[in-house]
C-alpha positions as a Python dict, from the first residue, in 0.01 Angstrom:
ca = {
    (1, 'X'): (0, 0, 0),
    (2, 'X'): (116, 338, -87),
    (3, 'X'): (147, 626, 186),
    (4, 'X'): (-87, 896, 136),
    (5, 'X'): (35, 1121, 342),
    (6, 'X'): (343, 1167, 595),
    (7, 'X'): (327, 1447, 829),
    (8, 'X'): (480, 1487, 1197),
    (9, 'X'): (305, 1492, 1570),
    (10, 'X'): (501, 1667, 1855),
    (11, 'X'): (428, 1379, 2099),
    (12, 'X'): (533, 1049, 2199),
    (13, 'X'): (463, 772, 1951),
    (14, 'X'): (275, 536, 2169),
    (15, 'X'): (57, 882, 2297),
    (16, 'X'): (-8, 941, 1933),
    (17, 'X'): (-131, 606, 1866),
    (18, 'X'): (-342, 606, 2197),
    (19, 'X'): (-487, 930, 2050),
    (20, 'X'): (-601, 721, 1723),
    (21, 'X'): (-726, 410, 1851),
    (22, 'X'): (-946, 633, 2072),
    (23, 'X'): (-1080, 834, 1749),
    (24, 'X'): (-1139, 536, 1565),
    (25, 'X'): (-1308, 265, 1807),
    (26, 'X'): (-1571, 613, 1894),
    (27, 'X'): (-1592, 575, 1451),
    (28, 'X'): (-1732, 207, 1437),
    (29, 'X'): (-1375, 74, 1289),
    (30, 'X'): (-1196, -238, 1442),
    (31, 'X'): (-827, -198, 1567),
    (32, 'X'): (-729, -529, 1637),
    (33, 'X'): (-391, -513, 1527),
    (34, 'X'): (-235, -264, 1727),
    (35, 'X'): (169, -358, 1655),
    (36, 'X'): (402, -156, 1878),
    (37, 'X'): (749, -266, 1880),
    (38, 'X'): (888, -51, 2170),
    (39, 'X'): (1231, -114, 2147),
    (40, 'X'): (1214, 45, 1785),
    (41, 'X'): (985, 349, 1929),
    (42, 'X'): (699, 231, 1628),
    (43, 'X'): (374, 86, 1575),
    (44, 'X'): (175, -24, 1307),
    (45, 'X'): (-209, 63, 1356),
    (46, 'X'): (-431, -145, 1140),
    (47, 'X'): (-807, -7, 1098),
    (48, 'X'): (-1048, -287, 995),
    (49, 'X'): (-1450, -306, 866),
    (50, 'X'): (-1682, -545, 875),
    (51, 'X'): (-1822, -737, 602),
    (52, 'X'): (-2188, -774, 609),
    (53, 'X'): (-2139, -1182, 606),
    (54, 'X'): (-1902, -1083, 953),
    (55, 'X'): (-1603, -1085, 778),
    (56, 'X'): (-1362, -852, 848),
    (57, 'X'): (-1082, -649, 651),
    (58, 'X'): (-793, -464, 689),
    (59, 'X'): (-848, -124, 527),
    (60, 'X'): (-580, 119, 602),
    (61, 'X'): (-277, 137, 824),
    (62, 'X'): (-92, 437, 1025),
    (63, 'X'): (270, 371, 1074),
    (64, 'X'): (363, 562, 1382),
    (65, 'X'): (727, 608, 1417),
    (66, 'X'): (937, 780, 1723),
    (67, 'X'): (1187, 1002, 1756),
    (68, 'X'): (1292, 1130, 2091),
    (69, 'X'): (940, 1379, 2173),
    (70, 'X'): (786, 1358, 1809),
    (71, 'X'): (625, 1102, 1563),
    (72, 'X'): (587, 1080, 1184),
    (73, 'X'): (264, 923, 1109),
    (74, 'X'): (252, 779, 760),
    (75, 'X'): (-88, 640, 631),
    (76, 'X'): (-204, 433, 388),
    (77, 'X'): (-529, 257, 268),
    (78, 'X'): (-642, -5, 14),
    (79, 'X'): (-716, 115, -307),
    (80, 'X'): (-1001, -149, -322),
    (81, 'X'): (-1221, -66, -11),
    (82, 'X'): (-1150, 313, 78),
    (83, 'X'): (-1134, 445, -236),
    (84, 'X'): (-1262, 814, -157),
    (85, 'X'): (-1104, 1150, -133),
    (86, 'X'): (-1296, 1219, 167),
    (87, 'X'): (-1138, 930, 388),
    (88, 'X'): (-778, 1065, 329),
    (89, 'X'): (-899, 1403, 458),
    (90, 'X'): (-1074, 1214, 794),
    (91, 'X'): (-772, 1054, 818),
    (92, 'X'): (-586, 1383, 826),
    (93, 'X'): (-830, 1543, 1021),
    (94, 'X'): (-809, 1282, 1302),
    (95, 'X'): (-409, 1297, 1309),
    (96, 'X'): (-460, 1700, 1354),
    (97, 'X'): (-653, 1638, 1618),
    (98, 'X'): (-410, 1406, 1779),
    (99, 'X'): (-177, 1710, 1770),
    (100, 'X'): (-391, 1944, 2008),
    (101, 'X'): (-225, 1956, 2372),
    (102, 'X'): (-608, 1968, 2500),
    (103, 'X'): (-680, 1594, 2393),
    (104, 'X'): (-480, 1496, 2679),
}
């Protein structure tokens, strides 16, 4: 998968991917596989759907990566199932968010 966009959070990674998981499981998405690998200051955040049969699929990913008091978030999505313009700006949106000191 692609990134989509890369952009930087003034916080600790594993604050910044607290911050997302919390957006997302308010959304209706599935984050089962939250991978942080803390000797490497990184996580991969997975964001799932469900199918209508109870399936479920993988949809996009935020790679959340650490360095020292800030965090480059890089997403990316499958073309196949998120497809529109508007869920790259949610996306955005909801890593802006995670940069406001008030969230905390």
């Amino acid at each position: 998968m692609p990134a989509l966009f890369t952009t930087t959070v003034p916080d600790y990674w594993d604050k910044v991917a607290t911050c997302l998981i919390d957006s997302y499981s308010t959304a209706g998405f599935l984050i089962p596989d939250n991978k942080p690998v803390p000797a490497e200051k990184r996580t991969e955040l997975y964001l799932q759907i469900r199918g209508s049969l109870g399936q479920e699929f993988n949809v996009a990913l935020y790679d959340i990566r650490g360095d020292g008091r800030s965090s480059t978030v890089t997403f990316h999505r499958r073309k196949t199932l998120m497809n529109s313009e508007a869920n790259i700006n949610d996306a955005r949106e909801r890593v802006e968010r995670c940069k406001q000191p008030a969230r905390q």
